[in-house]
Structure formats: C-alpha cells, structure tokens
C-alpha positions as CSV (number, residue, x, y, z in Angstrom):
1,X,72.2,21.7,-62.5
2,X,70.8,23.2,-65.8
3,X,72.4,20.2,-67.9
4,X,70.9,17.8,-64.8
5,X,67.5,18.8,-65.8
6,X,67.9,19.0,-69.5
7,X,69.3,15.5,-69.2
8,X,66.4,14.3,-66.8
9,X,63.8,16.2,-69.6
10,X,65.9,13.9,-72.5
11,X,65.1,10.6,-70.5
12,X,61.8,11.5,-70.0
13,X,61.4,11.7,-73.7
14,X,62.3,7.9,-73.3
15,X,59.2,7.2,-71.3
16,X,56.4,8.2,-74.2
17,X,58.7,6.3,-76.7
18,X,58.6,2.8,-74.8
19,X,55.0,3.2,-74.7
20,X,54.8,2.0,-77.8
21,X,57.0,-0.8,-77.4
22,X,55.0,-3.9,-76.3
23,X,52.2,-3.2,-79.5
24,X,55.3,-2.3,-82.1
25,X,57.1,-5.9,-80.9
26,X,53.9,-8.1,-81.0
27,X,52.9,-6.6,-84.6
28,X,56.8,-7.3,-85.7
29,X,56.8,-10.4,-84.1
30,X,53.5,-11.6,-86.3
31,X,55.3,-10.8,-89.4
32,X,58.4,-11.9,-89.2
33,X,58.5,-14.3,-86.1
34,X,59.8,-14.2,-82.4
35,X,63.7,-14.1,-83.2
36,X,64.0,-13.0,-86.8
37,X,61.6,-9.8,-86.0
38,X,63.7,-9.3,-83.2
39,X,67.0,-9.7,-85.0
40,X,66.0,-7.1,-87.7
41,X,64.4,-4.4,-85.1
42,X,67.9,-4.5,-83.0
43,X,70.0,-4.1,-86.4
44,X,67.8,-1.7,-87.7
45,X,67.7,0.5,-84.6
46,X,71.5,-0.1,-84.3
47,X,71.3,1.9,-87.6
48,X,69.4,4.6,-86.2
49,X,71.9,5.1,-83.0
50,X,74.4,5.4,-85.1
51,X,73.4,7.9,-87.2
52,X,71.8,10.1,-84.6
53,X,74.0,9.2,-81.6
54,X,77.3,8.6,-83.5
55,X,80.2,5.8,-82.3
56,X,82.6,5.9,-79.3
57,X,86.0,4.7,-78.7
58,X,85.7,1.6,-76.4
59,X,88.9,2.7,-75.1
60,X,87.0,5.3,-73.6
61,X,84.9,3.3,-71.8
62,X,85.7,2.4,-68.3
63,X,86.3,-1.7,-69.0
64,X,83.8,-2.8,-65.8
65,X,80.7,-0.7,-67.4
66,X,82.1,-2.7,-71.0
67,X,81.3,-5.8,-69.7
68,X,78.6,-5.6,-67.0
69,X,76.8,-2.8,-69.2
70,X,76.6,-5.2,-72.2
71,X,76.2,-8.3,-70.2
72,X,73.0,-6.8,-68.5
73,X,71.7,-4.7,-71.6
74,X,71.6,-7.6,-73.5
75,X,69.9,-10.3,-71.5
76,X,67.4,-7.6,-70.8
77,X,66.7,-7.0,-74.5
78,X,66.5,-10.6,-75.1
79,X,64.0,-10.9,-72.0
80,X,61.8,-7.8,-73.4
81,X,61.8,-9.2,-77.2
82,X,61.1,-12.8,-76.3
83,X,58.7,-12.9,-73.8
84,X,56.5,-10.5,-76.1
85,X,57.1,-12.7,-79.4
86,X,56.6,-16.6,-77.6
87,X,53.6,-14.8,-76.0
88,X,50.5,-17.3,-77.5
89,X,47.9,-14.0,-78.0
90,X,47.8,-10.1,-78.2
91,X,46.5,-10.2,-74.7
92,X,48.8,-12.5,-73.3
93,X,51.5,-10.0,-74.9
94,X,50.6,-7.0,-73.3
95,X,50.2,-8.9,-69.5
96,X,53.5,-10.0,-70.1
97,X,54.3,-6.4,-71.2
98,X,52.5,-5.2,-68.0
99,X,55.0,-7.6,-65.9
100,X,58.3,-6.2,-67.6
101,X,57.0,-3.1,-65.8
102,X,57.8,-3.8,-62.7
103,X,61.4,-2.9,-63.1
104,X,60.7,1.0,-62.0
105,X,59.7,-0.4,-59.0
106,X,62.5,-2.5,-58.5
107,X,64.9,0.1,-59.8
108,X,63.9,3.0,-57.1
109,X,64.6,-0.5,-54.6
110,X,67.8,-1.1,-56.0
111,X,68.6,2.9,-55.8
112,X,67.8,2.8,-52.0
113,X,69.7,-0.6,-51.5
114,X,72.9,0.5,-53.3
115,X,73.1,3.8,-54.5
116,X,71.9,5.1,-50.7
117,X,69.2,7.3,-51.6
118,X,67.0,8.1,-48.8
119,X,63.3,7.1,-48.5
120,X,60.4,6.9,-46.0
121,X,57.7,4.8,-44.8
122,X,55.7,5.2,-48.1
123,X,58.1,3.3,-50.1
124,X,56.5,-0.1,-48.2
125,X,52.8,0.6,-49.2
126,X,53.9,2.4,-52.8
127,X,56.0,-1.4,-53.6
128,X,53.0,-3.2,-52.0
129,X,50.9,-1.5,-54.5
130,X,53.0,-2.0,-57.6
131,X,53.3,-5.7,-57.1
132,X,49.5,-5.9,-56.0
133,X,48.3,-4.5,-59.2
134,X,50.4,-7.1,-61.6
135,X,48.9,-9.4,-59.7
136,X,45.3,-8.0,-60.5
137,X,46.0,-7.8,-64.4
138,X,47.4,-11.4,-64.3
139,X,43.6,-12.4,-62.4
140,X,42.1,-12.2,-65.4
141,X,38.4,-10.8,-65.7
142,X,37.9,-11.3,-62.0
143,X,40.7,-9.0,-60.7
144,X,42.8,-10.2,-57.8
145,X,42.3,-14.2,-58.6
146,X,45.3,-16.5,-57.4
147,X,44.0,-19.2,-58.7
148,X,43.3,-17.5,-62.5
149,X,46.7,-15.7,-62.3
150,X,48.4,-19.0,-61.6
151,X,46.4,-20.1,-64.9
152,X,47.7,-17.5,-66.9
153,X,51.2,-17.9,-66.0
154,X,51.6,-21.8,-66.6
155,X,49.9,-21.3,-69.5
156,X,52.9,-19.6,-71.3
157,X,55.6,-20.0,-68.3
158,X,58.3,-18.9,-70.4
159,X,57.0,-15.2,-71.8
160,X,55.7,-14.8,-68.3
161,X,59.3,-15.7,-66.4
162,X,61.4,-13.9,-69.1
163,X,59.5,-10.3,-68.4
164,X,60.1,-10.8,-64.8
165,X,63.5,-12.1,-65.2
166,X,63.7,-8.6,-67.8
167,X,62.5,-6.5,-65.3
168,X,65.5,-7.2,-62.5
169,X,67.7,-7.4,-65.0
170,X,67.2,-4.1,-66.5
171,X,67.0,-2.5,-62.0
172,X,70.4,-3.9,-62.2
173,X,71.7,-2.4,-65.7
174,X,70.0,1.2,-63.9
175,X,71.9,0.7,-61.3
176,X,75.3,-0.6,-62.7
177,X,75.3,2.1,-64.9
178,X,74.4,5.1,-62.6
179,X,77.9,3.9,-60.6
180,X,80.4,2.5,-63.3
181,X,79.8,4.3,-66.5
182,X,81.7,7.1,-65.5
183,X,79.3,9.4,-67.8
184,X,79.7,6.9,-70.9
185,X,77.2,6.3,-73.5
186,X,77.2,2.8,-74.7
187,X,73.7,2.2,-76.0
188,X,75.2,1.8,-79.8
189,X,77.5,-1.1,-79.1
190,X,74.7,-2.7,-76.2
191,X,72.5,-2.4,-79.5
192,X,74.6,-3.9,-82.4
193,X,75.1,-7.1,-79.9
194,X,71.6,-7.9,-79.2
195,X,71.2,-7.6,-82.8
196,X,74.4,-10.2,-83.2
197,X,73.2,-12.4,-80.5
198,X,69.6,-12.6,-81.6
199,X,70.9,-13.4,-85.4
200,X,73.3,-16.1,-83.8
201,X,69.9,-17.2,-82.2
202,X,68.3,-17.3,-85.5
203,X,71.1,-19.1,-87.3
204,X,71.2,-21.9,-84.7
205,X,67.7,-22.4,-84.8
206,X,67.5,-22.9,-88.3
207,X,66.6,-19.8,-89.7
208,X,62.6,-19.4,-90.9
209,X,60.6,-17.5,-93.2
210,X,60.3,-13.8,-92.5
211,X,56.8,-12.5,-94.6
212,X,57.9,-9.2,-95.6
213,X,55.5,-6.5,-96.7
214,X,54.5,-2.9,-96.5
215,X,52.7,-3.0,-93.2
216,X,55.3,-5.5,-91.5
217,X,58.3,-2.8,-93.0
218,X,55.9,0.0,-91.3
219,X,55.7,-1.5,-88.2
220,X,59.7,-2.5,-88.1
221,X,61.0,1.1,-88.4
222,X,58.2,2.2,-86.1
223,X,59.5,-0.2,-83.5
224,X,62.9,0.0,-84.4
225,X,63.0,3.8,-84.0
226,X,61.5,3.8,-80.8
227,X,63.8,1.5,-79.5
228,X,66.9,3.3,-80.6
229,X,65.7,6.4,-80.0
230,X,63.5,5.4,-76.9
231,X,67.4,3.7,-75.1
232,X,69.6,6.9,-76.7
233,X,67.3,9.2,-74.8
234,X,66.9,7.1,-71.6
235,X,70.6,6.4,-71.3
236,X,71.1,10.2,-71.4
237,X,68.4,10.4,-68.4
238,X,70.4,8.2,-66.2
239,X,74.2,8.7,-67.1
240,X,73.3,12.8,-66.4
241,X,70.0,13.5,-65.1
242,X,67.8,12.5,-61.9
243,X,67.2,8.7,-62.2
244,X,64.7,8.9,-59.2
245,X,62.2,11.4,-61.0
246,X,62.7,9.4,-64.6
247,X,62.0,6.0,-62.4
248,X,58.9,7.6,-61.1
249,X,57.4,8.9,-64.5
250,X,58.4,5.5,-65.9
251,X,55.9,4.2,-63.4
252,X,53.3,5.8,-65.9
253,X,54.0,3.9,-69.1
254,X,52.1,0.6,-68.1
255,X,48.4,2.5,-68.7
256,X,50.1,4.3,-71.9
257,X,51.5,1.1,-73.4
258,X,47.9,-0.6,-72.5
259,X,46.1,2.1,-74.4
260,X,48.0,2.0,-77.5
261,X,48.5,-1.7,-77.3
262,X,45.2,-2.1,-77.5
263,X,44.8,0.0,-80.3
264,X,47.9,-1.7,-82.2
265,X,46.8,-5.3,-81.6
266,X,43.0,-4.5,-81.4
267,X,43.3,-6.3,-78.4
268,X,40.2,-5.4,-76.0
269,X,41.0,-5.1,-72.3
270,X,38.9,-5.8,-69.1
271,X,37.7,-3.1,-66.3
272,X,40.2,-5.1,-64.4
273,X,42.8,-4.5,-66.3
274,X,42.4,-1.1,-66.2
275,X,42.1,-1.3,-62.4
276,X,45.3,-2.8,-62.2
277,X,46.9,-0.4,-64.6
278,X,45.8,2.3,-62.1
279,X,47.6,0.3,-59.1
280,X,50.7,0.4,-61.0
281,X,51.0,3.7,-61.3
282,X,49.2,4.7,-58.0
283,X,52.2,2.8,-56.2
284,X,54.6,4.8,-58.1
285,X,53.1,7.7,-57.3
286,X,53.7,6.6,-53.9
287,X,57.4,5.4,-54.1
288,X,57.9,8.9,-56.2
289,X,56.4,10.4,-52.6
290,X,59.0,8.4,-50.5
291,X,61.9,9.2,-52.6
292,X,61.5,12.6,-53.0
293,X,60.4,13.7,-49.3
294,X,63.6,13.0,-47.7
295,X,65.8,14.0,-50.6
296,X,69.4,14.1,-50.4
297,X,72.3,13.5,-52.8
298,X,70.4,12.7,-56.1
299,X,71.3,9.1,-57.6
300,X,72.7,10.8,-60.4
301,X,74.2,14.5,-61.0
C-alpha cells in the first residue's frame, strides 16, 4: 500500500508538469513549425527518458501492451502535438488544449465500463458538467453559444477534431495499460516512435525551415522536459498507484494550463472562459465524489 501511494504521489507530479504543455507546444510550434517542432520535442524528450528512466528489454514486455501501448501512445501524441500546432491563433490553441481535457472524464468512464470500478449517481451530473463546460469555452465571449461554438469549430475542424479524437484515445491507452502492462514501463520506446513517426511526417511533407534561436531552444527543452518527465511520472501513477485519484486531480489542469497559457502566449482570456474552466473541474470534482463513495478494488494496486 505504501509503494501504492508513493506511486499515486509520482503521477500526480505528472499533473503540474502537463500544465505547461499546451503554452510550451504553441511557442515550439511558432519557431519551428507544426511537425518539425514536434519532431524535435519527441526526440529531445526521448533523450531525457532515457537518461532519467533508463531502457528496457522488449522481451520483457508483455507483447499485447507492445503493440496496443505504442499503437495508442502514439496517435495520442500525434493528436496532442497537431491539433495545438495547425491551431490558426494562441487562443484557438489553448480551446483546443481545453478540449484534449476531456480525456479524465472519459478515462474515469472507461474505468467504470471496463475495469469495474464502482460509482454512484453523481458520476451522471459530474460528466454532464465536464462536457457542459467545453461547450461554454468553445461559445466564445457569450458562454454557452451553439451557434458561436459551431463557428469556432469549423473554423479550424482539424485541430478541434484531433484534441477530441486525442482525448479518447489517450481514455483508451489509461485503460489498456492499467490491464495489459503487467507493471511495464514503456514510455521510452512510446517516445522514440512518435519522434520517428513525426520525422517520417516531416520527410514526406517536404521538410521546411526550422528558425532556430535562443528563445525557441528555451522553450524546446522546457517543453520537451515536461513531456518526458511529465509521461515518466504519469506512467508510474497508473502502472502502480490509484488511477481513479490521479484521474480526478487531472481534472484540475485545464484552469492551470489556461493560466500559464495565457502567460506563455500573452494570450488574454474571457470571464467565460474562466467560467468554463471552473465547470471542468467542478464536474471532476463531482466524478472524484462518485468514484470514491462506493470504493472497492482500486483500478490499480
């Protein structure tokens, strides 16, 4: 139980890190374009993982968490990176962040759905919630808009539909990996093929310029360390610890990732915004609720 929690405090680290995510990948992405920036930031952080986490034997992997772990890991990355670098504007950037953060709520689903952890009413109105408050960022300056969300979204389809794509994807990787890894690590190799794939992306599309200077250097190993570091330490959390408590806190990061966002993109953000920020992580604290009043077995000891 002691290395359950110590785990669960490891993946928790993992939720500050990722907060910084969406601003380190848009100022990346404006130096040294969508794919390249994102081809540098996976290699570099492959780097990092390797020197702090070290490498495994594949033969010591269980082969079904080999190829649904890296299948799953990597579309996700590619759906995270993308959608943030084809977004049009810093603003558009972090709602498109804001949508790729629906996948704690959809990962405490997918824990009830297949992993049979136990929940209660609250988990209707604490989903409800979640999805109502994406839906008020996407409004625009008038909150809950259909019609101005709709605007947003076909505006820049692609960015929009790749962060929700991301954020099943990534449910799916929680919960493939919480039954198949068998306690494996694999966020080294998951790392050195995004990088691979997004530098095969590159190469097919031609290539491009990549402006290299001091700040866009800063803001690569910035992002690139919290990124590897950010996935060693979450990986940690769900192979050992409680994946229900770290899905819960995770539910925080949309109004941490807003606030430095903003600062790192000097991006302002509407009262709206903000009020759907607040949904977000009023829902989780709801689903956190439902999870944890009718505990059982936890998802992952």
């Amino acid at each position: 139980m002691k290395n359950t929690h110590k785990a669960t405090l490891i993946g928790l680290v993992a939720v500050l890190l990722w907060s910084s995510i969406v601003g380190l990948i848009r100022s990346v992405s404006d130096h040294l374009g969508p794919t390249g920036g994102a081809a540098m930031m996976y290699s570099v952080a492959s780097v990092f993982l390797l020197l702090s986490a070290g490498w495994v034997e594949l033969r010591e992997f269980p082969r079904r968490y080999l190829v649904w772990g890296s299948l799953l890991f990597v579309s996700y990355e590619l759906c995270l990176s993308l959608s943030i670098g084809y977004a049009n504007t810093a603003r558009q950037a972090i709602e498109v962040g804001m949508v790729n953060y629906l996948w704690p709520t959809f990962t405490i689903v997918a824990a009830i759905l297949f992993n049979r952890q136990r929940t209660n009413f609250l988990i209707v109105p604490g989903f409800l919630l979640s999805v109502a408050g994406i839906c008020w960022v996407l409004g625009g300056e008038q909150g809950f808009d259909l019609a101005g969300m709709l605007h947003n979204v076909r505006d820049n389809p692609l960015s929009y539909g790749l962060a929700f794509a991301g954020a099943l994807i990534w449910a799916g990787y929680c919960t493939v990996t919480a039954r198949i890894a068998g306690g494996r690590n694999g966020v080294t190799l998951f790392f050195m093929l995004v990088s691979v794939t997004l530098w095969l992306k590159y190469l097919l599309e031609g290539g491009g310029h990549m402006a290299f200077s001091w700040e866009a250097i800063v803001y690569l190993v910035l992002a690139a360390g919290a990124m590897g570091f950010g996935y060693g330490a979450w990986n940690v959390g769900i192979l050992h610890g409680n994946v229900t408590i770290l899905a819960g806190a995770s539910y925080f990061i949309p109004v941490l990732s807003a606030a430095l966002s903003t600062l790192l993109l000097r991006a302002p953000l509407s009262l709206a915004f903000w009020q759907g920020a607040a949904m977000v992580c009023g829902g989780a604290i709801l689903c956190w609720f439902a999870t944890r009043a009718r505990r059982s077995t936890p998802i992952l000891d």
